[in-house]
py3Dmol code that shows the C-alpha trace and the ligand (Angstrom):
import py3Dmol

protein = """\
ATOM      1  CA  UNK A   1     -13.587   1.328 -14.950  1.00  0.00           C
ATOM      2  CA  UNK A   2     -12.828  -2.267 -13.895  1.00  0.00           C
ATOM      3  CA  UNK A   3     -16.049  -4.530 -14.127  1.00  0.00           C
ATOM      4  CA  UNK A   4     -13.643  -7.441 -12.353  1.00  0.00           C
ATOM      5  CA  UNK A   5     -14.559 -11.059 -13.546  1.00  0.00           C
ATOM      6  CA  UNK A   6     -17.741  -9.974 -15.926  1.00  0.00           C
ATOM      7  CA  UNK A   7     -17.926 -12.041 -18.860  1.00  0.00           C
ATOM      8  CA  UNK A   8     -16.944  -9.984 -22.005  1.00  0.00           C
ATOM      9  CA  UNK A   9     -19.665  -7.584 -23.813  1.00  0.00           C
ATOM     10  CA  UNK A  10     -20.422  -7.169 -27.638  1.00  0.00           C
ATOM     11  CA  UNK A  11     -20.690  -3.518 -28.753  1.00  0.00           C
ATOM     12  CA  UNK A  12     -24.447  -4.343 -29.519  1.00  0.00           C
ATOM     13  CA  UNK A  13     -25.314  -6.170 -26.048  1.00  0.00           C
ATOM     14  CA  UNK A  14     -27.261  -4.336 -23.526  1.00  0.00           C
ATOM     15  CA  UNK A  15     -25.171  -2.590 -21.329  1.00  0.00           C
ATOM     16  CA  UNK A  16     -24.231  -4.667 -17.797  1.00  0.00           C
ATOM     17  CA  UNK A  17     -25.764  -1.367 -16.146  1.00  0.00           C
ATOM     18  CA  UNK A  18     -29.136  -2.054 -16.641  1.00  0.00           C
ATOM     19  CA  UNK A  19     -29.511   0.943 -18.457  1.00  0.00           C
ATOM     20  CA  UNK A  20     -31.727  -0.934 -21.350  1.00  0.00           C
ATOM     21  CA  UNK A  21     -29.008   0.797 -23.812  1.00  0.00           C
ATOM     22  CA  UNK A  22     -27.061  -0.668 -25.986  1.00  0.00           C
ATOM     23  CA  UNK A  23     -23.338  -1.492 -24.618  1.00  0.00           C
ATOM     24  CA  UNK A  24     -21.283   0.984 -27.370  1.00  0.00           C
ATOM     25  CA  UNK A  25     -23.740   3.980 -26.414  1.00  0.00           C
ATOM     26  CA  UNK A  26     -23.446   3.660 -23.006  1.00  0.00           C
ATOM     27  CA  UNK A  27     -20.987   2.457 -20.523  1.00  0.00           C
ATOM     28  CA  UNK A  28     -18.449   1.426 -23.296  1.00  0.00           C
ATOM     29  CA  UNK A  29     -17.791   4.826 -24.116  1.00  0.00           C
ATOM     30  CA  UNK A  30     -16.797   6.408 -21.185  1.00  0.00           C
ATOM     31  CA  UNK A  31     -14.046   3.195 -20.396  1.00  0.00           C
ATOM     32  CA  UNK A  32     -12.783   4.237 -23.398  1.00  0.00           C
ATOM     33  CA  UNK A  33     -12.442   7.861 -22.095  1.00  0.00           C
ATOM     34  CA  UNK A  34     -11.241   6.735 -18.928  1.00  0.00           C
ATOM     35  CA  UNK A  35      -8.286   4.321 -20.730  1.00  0.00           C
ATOM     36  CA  UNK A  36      -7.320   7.279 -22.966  1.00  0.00           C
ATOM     37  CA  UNK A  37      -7.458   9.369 -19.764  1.00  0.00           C
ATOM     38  CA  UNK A  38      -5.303   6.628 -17.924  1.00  0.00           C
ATOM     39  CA  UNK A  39      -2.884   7.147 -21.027  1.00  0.00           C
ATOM     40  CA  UNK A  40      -2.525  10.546 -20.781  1.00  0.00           C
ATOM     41  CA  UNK A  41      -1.921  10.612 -17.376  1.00  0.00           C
ATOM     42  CA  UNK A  42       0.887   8.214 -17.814  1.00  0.00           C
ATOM     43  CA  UNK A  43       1.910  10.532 -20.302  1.00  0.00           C
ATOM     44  CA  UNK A  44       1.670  13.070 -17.615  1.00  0.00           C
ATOM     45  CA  UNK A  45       3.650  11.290 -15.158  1.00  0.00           C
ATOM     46  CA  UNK A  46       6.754  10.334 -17.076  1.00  0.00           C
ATOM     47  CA  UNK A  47       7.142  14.301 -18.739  1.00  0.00           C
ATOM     48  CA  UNK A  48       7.141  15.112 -14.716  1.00  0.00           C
ATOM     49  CA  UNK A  49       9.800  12.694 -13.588  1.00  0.00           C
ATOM     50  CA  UNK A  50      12.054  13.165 -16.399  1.00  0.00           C
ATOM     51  CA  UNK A  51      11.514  17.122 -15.559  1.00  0.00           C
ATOM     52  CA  UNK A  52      12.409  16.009 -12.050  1.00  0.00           C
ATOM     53  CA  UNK A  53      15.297  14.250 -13.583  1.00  0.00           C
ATOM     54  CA  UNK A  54      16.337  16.792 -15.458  1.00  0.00           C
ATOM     55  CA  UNK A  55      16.132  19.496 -12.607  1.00  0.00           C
ATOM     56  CA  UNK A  56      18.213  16.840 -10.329  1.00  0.00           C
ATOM     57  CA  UNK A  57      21.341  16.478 -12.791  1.00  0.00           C
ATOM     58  CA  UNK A  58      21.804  20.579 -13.259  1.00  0.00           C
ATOM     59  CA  UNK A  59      21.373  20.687  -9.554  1.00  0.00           C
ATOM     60  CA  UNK A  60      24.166  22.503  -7.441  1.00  0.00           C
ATOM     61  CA  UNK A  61      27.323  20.354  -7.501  1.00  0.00           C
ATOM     62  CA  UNK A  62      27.608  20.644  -3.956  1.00  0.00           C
ATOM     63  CA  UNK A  63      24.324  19.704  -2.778  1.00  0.00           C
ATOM     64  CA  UNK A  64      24.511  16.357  -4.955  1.00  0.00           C
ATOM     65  CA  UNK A  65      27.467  15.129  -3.330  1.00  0.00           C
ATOM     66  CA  UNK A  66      26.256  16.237  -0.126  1.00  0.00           C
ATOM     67  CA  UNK A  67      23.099  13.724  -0.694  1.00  0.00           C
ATOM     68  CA  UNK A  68      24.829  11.258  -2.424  1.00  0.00           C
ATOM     69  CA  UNK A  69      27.035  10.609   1.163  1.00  0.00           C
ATOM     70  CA  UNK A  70      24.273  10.719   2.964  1.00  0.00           C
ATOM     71  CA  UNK A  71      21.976   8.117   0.524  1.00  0.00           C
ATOM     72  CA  UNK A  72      25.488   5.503  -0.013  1.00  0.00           C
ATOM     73  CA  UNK A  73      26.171   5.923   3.778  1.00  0.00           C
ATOM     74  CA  UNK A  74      30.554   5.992   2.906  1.00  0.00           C
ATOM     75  CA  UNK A  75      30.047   2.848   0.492  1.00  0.00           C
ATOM     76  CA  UNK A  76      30.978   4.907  -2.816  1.00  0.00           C
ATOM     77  CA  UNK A  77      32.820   7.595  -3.774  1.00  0.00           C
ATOM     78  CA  UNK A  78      30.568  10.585  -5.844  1.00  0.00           C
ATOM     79  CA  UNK A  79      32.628   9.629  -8.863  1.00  0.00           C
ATOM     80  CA  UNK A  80      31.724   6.076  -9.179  1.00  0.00           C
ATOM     81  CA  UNK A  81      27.995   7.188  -9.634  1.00  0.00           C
ATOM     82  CA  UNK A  82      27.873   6.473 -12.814  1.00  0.00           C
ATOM     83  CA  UNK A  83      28.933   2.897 -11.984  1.00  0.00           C
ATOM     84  CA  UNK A  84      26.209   2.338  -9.790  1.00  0.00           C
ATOM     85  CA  UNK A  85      23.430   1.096 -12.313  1.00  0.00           C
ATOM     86  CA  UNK A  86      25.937  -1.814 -12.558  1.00  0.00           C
ATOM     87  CA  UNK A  87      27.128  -2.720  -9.426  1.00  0.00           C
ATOM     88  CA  UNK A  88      23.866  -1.910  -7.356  1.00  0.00           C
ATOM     89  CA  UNK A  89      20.720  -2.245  -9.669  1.00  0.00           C
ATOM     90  CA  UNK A  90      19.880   0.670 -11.047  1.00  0.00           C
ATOM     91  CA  UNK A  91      21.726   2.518  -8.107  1.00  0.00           C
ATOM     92  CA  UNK A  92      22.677   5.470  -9.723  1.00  0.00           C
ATOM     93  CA  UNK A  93      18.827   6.163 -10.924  1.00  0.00           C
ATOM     94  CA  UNK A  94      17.642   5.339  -7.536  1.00  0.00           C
ATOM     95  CA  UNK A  95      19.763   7.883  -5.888  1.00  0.00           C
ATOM     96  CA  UNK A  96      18.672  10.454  -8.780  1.00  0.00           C
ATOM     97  CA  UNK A  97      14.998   9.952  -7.830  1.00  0.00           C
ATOM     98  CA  UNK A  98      15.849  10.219  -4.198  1.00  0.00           C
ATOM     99  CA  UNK A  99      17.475  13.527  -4.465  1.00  0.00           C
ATOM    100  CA  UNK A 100      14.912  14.692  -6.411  1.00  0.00           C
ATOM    101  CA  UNK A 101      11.617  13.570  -4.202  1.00  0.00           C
ATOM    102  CA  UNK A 102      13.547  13.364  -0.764  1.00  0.00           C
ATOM    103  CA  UNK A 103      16.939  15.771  -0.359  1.00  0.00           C
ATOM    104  CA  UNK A 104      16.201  18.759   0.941  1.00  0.00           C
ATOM    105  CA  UNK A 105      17.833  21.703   0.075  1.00  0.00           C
ATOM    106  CA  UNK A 106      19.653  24.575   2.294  1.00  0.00           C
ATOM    107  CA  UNK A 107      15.965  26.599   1.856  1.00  0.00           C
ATOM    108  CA  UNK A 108      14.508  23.360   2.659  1.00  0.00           C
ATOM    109  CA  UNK A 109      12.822  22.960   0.212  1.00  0.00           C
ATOM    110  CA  UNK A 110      12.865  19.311  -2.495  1.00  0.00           C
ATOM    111  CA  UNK A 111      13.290  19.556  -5.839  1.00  0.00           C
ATOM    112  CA  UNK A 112       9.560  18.635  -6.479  1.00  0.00           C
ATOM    113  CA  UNK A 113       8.156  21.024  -3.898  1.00  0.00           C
ATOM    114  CA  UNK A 114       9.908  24.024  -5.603  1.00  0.00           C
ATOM    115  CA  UNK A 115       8.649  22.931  -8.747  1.00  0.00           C
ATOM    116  CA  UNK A 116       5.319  22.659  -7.568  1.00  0.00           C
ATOM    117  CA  UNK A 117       5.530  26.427  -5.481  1.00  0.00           C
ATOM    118  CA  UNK A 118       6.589  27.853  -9.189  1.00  0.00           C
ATOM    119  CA  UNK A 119       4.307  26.034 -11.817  1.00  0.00           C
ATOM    120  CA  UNK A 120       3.170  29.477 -12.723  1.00  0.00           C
ATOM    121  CA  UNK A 121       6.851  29.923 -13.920  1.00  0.00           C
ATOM    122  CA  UNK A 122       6.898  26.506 -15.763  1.00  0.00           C
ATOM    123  CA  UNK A 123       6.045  25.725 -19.149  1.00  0.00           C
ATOM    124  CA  UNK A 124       4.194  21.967 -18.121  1.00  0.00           C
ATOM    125  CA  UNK A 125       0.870  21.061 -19.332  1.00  0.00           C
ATOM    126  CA  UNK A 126      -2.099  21.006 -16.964  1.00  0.00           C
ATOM    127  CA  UNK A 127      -2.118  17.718 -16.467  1.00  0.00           C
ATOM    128  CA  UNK A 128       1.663  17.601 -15.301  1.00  0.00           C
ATOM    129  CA  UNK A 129       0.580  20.873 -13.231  1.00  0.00           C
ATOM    130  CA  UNK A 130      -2.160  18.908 -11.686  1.00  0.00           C
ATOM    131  CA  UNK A 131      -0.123  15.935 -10.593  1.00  0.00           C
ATOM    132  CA  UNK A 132       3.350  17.945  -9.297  1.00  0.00           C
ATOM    133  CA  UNK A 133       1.473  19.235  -6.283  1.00  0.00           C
ATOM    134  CA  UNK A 134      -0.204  15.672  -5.175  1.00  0.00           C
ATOM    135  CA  UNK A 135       3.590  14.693  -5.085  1.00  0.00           C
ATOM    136  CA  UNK A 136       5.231  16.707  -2.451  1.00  0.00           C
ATOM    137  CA  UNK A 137       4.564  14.270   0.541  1.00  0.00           C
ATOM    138  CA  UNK A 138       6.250  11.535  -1.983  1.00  0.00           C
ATOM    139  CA  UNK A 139       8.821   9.819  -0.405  1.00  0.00           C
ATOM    140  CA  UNK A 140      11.107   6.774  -0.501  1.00  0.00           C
ATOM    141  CA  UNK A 141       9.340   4.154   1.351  1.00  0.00           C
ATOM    142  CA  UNK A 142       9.162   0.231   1.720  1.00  0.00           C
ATOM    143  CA  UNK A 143       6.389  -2.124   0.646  1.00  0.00           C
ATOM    144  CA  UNK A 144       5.538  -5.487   0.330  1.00  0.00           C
ATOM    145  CA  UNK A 145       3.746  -7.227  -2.762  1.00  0.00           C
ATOM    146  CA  UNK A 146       0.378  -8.913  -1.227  1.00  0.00           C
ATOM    147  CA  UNK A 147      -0.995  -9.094  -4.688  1.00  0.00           C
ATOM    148  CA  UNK A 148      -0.390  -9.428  -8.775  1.00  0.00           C
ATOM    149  CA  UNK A 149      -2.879  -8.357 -10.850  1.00  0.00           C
ATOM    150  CA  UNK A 150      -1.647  -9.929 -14.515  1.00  0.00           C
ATOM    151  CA  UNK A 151      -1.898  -6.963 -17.062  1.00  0.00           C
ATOM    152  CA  UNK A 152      -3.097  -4.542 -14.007  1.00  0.00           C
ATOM    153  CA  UNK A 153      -0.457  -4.278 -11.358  1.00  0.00           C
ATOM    154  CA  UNK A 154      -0.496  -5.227  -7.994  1.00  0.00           C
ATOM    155  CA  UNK A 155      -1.836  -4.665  -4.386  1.00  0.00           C
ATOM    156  CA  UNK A 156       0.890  -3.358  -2.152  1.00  0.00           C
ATOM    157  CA  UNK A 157       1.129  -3.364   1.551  1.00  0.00           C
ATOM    158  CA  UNK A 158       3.046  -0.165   3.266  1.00  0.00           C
ATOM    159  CA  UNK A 159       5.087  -1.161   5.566  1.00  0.00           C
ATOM    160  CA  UNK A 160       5.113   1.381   8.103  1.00  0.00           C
ATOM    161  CA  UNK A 161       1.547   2.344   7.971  1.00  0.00           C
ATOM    162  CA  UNK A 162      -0.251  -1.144   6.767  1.00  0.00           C
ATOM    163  CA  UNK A 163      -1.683   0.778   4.315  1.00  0.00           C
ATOM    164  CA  UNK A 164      -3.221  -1.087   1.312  1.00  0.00           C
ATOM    165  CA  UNK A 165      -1.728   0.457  -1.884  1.00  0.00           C
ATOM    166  CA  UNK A 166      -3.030  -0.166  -5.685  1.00  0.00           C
ATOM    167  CA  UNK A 167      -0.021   0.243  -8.109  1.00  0.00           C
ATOM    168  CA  UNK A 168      -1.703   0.351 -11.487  1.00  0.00           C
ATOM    169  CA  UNK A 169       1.565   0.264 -12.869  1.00  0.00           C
ATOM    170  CA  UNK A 170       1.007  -3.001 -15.702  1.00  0.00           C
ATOM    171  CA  UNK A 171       4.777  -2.296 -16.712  1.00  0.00           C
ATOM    172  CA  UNK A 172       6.438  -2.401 -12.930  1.00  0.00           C
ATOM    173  CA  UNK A 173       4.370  -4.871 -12.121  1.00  0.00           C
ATOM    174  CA  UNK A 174       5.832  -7.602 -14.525  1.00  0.00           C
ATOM    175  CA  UNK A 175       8.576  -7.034 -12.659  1.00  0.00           C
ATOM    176  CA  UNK A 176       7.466  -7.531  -9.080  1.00  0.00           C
ATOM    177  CA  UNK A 177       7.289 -11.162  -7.257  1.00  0.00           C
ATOM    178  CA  UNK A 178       4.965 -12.247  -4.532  1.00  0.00           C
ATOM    179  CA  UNK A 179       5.668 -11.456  -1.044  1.00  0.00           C
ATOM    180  CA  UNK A 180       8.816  -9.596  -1.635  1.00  0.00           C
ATOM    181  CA  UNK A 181       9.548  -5.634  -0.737  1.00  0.00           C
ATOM    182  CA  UNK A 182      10.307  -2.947  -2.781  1.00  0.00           C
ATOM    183  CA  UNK A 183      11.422   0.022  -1.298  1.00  0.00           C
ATOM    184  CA  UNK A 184      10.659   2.882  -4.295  1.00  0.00           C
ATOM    185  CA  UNK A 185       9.053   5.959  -4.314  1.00  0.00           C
ATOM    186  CA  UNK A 186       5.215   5.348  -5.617  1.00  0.00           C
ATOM    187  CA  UNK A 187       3.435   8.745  -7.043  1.00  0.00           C
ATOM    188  CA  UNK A 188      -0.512   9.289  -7.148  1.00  0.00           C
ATOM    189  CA  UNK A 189      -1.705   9.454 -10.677  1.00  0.00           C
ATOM    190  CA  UNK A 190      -5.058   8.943 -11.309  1.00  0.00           C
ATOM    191  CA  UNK A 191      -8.341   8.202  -9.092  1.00  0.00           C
ATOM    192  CA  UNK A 192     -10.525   5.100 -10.813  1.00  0.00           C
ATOM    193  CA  UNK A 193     -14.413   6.156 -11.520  1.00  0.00           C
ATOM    194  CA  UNK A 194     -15.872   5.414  -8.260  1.00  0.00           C
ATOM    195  CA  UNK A 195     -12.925   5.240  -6.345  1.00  0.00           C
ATOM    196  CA  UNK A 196     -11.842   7.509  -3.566  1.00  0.00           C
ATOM    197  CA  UNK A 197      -8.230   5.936  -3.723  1.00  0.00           C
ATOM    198  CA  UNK A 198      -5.981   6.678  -6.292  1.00  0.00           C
ATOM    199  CA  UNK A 199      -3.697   4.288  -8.605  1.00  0.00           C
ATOM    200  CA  UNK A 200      -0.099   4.765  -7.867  1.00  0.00           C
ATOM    201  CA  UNK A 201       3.215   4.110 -10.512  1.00  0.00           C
ATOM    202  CA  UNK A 202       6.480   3.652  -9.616  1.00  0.00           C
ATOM    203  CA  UNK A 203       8.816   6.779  -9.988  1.00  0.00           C
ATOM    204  CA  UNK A 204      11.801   5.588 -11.336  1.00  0.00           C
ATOM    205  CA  UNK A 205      13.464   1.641 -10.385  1.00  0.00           C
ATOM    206  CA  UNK A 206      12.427   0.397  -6.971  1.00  0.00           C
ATOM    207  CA  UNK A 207      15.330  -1.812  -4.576  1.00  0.00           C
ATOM    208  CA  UNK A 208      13.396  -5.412  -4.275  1.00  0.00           C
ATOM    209  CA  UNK A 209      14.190  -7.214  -1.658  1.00  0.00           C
ATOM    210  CA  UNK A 210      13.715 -11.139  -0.304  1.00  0.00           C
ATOM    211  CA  UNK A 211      10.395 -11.732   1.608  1.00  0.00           C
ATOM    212  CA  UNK A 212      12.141 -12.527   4.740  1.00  0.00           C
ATOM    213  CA  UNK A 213      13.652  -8.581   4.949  1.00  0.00           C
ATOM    214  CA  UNK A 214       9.955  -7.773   5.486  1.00  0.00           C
ATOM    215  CA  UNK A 215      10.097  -8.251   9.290  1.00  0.00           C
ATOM    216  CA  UNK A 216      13.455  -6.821  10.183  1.00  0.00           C
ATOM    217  CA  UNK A 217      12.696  -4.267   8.119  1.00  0.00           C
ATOM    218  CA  UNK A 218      10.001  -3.504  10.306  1.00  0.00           C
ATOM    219  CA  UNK A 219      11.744  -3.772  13.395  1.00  0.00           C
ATOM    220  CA  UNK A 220      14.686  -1.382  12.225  1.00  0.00           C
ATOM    221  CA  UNK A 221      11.766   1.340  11.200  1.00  0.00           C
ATOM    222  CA  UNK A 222      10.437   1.199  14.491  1.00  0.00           C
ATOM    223  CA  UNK A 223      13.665   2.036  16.388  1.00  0.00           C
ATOM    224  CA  UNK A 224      14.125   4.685  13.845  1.00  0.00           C
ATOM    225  CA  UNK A 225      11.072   6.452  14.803  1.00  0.00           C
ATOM    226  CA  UNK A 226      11.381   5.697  18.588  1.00  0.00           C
ATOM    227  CA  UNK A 227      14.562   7.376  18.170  1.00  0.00           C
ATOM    228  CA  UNK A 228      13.243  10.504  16.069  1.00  0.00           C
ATOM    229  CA  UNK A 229      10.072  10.794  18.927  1.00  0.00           C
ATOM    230  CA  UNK A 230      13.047  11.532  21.653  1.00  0.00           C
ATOM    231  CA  UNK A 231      13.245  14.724  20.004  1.00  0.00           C
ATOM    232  CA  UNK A 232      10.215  14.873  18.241  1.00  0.00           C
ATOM    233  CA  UNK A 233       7.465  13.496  20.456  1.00  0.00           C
ATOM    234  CA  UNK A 234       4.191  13.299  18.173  1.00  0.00           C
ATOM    235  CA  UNK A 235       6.509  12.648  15.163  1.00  0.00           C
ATOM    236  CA  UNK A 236       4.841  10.139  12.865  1.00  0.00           C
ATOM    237  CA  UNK A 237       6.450   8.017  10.061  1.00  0.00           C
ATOM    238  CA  UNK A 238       5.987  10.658   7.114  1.00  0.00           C
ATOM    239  CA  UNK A 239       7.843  13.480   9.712  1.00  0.00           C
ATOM    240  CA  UNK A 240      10.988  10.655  10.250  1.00  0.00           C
ATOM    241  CA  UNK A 241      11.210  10.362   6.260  1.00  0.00           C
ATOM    242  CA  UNK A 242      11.011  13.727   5.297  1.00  0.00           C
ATOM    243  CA  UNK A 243      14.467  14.347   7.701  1.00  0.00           C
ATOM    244  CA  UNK A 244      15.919  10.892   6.737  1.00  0.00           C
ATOM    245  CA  UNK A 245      14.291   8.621   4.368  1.00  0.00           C
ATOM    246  CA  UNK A 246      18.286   7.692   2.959  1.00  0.00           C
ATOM    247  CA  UNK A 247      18.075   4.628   6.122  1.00  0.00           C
ATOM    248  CA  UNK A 248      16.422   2.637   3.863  1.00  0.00           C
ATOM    249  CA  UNK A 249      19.664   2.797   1.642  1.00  0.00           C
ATOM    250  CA  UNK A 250      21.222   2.095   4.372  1.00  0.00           C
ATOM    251  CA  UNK A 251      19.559  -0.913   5.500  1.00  0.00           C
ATOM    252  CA  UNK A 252      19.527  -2.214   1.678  1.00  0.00           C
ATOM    253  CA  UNK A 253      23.619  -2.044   1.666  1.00  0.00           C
ATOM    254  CA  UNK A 254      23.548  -4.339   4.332  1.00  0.00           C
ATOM    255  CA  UNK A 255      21.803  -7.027   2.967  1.00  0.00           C
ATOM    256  CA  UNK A 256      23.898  -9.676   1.453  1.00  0.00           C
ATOM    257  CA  UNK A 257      24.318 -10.294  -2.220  1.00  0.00           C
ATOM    258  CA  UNK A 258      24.521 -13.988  -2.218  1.00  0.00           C
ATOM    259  CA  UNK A 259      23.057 -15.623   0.573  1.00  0.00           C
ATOM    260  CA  UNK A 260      20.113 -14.865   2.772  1.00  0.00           C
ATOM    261  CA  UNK A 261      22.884 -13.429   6.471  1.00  0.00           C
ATOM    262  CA  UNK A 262      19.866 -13.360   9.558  1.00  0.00           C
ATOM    263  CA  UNK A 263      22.593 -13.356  11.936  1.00  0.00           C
ATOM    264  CA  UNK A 264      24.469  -9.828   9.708  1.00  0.00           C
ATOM    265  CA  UNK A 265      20.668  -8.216   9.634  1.00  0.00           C
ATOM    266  CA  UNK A 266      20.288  -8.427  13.142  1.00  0.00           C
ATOM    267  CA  UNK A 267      23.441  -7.909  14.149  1.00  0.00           C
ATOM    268  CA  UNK A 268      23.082  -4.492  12.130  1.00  0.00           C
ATOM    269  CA  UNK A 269      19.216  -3.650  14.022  1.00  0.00           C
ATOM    270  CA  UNK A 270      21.243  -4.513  16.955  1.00  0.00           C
ATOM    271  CA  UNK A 271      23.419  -1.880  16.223  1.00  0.00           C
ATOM    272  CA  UNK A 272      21.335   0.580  15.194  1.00  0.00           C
ATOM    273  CA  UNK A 273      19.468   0.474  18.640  1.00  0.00           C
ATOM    274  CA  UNK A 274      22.886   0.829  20.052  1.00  0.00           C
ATOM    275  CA  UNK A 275      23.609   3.637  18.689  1.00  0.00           C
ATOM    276  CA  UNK A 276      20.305   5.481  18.657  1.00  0.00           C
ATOM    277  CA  UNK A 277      18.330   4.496  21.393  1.00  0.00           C
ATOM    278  CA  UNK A 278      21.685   3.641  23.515  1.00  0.00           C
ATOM    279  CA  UNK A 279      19.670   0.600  25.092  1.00  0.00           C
TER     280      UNK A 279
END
"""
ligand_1 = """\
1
ZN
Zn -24.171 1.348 -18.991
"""
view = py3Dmol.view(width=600, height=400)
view.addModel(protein, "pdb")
view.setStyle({"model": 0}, {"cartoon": {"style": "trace"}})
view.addModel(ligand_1, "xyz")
view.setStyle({"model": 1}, {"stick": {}})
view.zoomTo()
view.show()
């Protein structure tokens, strides 16, 4: 419970509720519950992921090589994964969480949503049982950083929707700059007192990318789902990324490593119409 800008309390002031109470027996006591909560369901969401994780590297040799192709789009080989930390930032995780939130398997189902169809099976606590099933529309998506919040995260656009997004993630959010995208995969965690959104956290390491990818970004999302409506008329974005969320890969391989390319990125959206949309 966030009481943004209020000028700190002493245990033995009257609460800020009005409640005539003392601060400590009233309002100060349940933020402590809800910061201990907060902690456990951080708790919560890293035993999940690294169950995720875990599930993803015994997964069927076959189907991980299948996805990896389809995530690196012919850039690597599958045995240079493990070199991909290195040469792509954190590349090799990133394409870990992806096959775990995003690949589909031959019984179409994800790696989370047939964990979540068998936590009766599963030895997870409830408060990893009650997050797992909140996750199953999770998927690898692009954002841009409208806001830091020092020590509290950060207020994310989504890019496809416009959606406003609060990442309560302190620890990501050190990492994040102003105005740039990150294309990650955010999970629900936990809903603030009062709230009727809830705080995401990043799954895993998220791609960042320069501000000025936000708009042709954009742009190469749209033809993608133009593209996926021939086919799929009422199609909307989370139907396009459930069949082929690995384009943002694809669009992040183009970018250059040195110097900002315009000319490359629109050659490539250029392209990409081409091909799909044949106009
Ligand atoms: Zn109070």
């Amino acid at each position: 419970m966030a009481r943004p800008g209020a000028p700190k309390l002493g245990r033995n002031d009257p609460c800020y509720c009005g409640s005539g109470r003392k601060y400590k027996d009233c309002h100060l006591r349940q933020e402590e519950e809800w910061r201990s909560q907060q902690l456990r369901l951080r708790n919560a969401q890293d035993n999940v992921l690294q169950r995720l994780l875990n599930l993803a590297t015994e997964a069927d040799p076959v189907d991980l090589r299948t996805a990896f192709d389809r995530y690196w789009n012919g850039r690597y080989q599958f045995e240079q994964l493990a070199e991909l930390n290195e040469r792509e930032g954190y590349g090799a995780d990133r394409f870990m969480v992806w096959f775990a939130f995003d690949y589909r398997q031959a019984d179409g189902h994800t790696l989370v949503t047939r964990l979540a169809a068998n936590l009766d099976q599963s030895d997870l606590g409830d408060l990893e049982r009650q997050l797992l099933p909140t996750w199953v529309d999770v998927r690898l998506r692009p954002y841009r950083v409208e806001r830091l919040r020092p020590n509290a995260g950060a207020n994310l656009r989504d890019l496809l929707t416009g959606d406003l997004v609060i990442l309560a993630d302190s620890h990501a959010s050190l990492r994040l700059e102003l105005d740039e995208v990150i294309v990650g995969h955010l999970v629900p965690v936990d809903t603030p007192i009062g709230s009727s959104q809830p705080n995401y956290y990043l799954a895993g390491p998220a791609a960042h990318l320069t501000p000025d990818t936000a708009e042709p970004l954009r742009t190469f999302a749209d033809v993608h789902l133009e593209a996926f409506r021939r086919d799929h008329p009422d199609a909307g974005w989370l139907d396009l990324l459930r069949d082929r969320s690995e384009i943002w890969s694809h669009f992040i391989l183009i970018l250059p490593t040195d110097k900002p390319d315009p000319e490359r990125l629109q050659r490539y959206i250029a392209e990409t119409r081409q091909q799909l949309l044949g106009a």
